[in-house]
RORO-613848 format. One record per residue: residue number from 1; residue in one letter; x, y, z of N, C-alpha, C in turn. Coordinates in steps of 0.05 Angstrom, whole numbers, plus 5000, padded with zeros to 4 digits. Each point is the difference from the previous one (the first is absolute). Layout:
BEGIN
+-----+---------+------+------+------+------+------+------+------+------+------+
| num | residuo |  npx |  npy |  npz | capx | capy | capz |  cpx |  cpy |  cpz |
+-----+---------+------+------+------+------+------+------+------+------+------+
| NUM |       a |    X |    Y |    Z |    X |    Y |    Z |    X |    Y |    Z |
...
+-----+---------+------+------+------+------+------+------+------+------+------+
! end
This chain:
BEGIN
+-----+---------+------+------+------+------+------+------+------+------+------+
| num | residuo |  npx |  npy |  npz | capx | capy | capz |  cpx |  cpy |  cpz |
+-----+---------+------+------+------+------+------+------+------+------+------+
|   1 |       x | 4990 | 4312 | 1493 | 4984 | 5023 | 5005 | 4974 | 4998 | 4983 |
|   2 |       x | 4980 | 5004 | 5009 | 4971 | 4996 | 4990 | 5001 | 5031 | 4988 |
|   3 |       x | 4991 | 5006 | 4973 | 4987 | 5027 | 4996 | 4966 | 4990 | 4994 |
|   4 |       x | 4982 | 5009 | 5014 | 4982 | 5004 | 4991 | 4985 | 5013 | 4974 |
|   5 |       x | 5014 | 5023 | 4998 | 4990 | 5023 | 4972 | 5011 | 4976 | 4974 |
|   6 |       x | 5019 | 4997 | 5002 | 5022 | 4982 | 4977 | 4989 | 4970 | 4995 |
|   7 |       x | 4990 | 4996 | 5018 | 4978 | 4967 | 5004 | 5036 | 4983 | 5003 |
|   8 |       x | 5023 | 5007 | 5013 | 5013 | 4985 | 4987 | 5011 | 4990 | 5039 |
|   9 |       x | 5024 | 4986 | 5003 | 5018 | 4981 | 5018 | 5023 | 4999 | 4989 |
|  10 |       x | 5024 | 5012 | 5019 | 5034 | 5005 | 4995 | 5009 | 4985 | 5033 |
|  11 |       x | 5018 | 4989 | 4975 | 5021 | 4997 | 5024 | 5025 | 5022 | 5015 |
|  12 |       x | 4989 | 4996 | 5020 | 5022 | 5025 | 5016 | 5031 | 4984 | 5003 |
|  13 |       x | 5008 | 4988 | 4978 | 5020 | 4992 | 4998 | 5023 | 5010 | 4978 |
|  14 |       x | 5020 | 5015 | 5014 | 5018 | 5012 | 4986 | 5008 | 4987 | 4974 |
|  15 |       x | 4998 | 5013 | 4971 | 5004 | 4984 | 4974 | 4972 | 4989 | 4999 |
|  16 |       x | 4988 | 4992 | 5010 | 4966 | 4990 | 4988 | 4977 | 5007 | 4993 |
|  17 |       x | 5002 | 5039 | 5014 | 4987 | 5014 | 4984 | 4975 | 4999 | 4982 |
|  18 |       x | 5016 | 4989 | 4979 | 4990 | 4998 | 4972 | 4986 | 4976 | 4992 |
|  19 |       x | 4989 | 4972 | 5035 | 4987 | 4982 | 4986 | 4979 | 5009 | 5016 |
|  20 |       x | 4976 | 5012 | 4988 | 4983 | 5002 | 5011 | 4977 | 4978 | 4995 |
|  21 |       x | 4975 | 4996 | 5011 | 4977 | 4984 | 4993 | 4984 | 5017 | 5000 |
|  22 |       x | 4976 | 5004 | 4984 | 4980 | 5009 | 4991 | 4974 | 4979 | 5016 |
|  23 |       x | 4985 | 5028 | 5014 | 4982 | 4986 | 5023 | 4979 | 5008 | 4981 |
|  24 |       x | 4982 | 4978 | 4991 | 4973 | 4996 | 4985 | 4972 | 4994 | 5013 |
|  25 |       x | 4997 | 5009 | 5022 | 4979 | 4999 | 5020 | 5008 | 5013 | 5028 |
|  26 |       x | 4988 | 5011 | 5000 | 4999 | 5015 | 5030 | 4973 | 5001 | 5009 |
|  27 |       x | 4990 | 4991 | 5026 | 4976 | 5004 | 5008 | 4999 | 4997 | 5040 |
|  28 |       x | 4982 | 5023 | 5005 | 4996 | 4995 | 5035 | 4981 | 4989 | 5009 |
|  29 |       x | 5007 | 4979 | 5016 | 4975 | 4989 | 5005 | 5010 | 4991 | 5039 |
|  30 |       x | 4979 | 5016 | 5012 | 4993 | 5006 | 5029 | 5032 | 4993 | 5011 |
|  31 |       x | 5008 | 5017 | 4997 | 5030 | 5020 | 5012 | 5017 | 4982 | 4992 |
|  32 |       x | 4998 | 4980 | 4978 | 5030 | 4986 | 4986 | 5003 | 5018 | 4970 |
|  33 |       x | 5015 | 5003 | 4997 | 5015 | 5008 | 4971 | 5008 | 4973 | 4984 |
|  34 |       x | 4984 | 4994 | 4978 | 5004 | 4976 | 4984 | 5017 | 5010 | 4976 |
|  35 |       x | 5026 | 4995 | 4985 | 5013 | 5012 | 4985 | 4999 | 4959 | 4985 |
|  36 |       x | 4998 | 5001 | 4965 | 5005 | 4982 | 4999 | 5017 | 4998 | 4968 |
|  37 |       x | 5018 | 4987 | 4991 | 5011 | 5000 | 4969 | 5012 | 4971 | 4992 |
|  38 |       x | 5015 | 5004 | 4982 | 5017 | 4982 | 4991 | 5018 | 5010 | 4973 |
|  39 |       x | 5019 | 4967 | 4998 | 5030 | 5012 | 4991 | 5002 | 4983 | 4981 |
|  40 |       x | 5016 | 5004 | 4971 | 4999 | 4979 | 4986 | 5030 | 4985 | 5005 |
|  41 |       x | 5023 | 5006 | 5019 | 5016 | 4985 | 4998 | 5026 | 5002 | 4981 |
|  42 |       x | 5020 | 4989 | 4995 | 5013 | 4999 | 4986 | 5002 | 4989 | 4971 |
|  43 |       x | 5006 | 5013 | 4986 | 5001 | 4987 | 4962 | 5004 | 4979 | 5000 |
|  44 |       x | 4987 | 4984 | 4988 | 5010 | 4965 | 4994 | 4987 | 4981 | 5018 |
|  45 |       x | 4984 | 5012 | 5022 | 4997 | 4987 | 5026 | 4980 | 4997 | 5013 |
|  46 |       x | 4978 | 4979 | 5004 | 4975 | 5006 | 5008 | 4994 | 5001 | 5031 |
|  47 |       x | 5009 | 5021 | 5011 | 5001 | 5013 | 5028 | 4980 | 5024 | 5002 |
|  48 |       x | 4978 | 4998 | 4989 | 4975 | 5019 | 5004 | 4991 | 4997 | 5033 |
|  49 |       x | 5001 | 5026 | 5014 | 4996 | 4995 | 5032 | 4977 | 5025 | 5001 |
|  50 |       x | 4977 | 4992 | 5015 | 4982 | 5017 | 5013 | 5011 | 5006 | 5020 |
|  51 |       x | 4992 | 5022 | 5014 | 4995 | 5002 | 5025 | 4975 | 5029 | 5012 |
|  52 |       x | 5004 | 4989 | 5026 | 4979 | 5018 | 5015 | 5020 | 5014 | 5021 |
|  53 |       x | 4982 | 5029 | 5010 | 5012 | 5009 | 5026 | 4983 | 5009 | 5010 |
|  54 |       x | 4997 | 4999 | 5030 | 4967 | 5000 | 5016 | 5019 | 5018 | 5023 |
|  55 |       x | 4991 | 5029 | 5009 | 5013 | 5015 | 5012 | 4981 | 5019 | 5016 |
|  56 |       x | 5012 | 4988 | 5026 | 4981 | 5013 | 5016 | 5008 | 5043 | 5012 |
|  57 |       x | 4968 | 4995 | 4983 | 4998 | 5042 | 5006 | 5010 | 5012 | 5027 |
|  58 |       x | 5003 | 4979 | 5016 | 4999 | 5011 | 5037 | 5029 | 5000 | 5004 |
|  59 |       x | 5010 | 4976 | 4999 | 5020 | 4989 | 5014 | 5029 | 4998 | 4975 |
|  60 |       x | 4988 | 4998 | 4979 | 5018 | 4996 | 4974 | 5016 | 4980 | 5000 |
|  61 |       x | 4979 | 4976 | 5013 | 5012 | 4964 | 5003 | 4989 | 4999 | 4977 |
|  62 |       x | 5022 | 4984 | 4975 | 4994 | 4987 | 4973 | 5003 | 4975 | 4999 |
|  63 |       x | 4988 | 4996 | 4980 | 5008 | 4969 | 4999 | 4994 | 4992 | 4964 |
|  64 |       x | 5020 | 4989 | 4988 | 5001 | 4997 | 4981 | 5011 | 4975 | 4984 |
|  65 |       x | 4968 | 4987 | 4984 | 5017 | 4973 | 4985 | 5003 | 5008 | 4975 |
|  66 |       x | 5015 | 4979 | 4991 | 5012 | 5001 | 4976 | 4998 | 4968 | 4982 |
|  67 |       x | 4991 | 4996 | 4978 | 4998 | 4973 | 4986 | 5003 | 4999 | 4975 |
|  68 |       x | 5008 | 4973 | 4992 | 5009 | 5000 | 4974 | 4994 | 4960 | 4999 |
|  69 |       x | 5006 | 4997 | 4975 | 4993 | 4967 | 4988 | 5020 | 4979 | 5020 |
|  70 |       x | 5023 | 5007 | 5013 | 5002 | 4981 | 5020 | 5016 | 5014 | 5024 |
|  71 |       x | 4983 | 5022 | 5003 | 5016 | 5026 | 5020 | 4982 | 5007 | 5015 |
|  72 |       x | 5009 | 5001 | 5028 | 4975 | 5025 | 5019 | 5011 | 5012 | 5021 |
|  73 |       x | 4998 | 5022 | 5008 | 5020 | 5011 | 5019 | 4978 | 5013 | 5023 |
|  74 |       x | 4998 | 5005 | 5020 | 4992 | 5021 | 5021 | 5009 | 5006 | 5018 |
|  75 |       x | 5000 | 5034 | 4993 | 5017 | 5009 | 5025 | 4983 | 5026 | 5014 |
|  76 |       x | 5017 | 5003 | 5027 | 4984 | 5012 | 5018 | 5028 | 5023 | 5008 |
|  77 |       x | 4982 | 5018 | 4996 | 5020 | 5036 | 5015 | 4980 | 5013 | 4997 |
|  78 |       x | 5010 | 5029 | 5004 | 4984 | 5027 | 5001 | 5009 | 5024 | 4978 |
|  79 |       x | 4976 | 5015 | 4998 | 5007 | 5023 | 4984 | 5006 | 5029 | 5012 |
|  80 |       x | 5020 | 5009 | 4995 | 5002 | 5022 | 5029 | 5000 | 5031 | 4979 |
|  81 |       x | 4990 | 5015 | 5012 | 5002 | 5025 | 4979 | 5020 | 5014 | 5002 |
|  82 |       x | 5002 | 5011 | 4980 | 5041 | 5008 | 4989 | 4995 | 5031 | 4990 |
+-----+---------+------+------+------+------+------+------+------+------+------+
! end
């Protein structure tokens, strides 16, 4: 679940609650919603991952990568309002 006011991203996953990410850029640019942050990973462990989320204002088609030192992920869904 995206809060906007909170700048923050939850998982709507029962018990997970409580890992949220902290969104450190938000900006609109001609009807995409650009949300963008990063995570430092686990203690002991150099798994530092960016990512981006590019969300469209109309249709609420997202699309979001994710990268790290030998990691990259992209995935494609929607944001639906709740």
């Amino acid at each position: 679940m995206i809060d906007f006011k909170e700048k923050t991203i939850s998982p709507l996953v029962e018990g997970k609650e409580d890992q949220n990410t902290r969104i450190k850029r938000m900006e609109s640019i001609e009807g995409k919603l650009i949300l963008q942050g990063a995570e430092k990973g686990r203690e002991g462990i150099r798994n530092v991952i960016g990512w981006t989320a590019s969300i469209s204002e109309e249709t609420g088609k997202t699309v979001v990568t994710i990268s790290g030192d030998d990691v990259a992920f992209v995935v494609f869904g929607a944001c639906l309002p709740r």
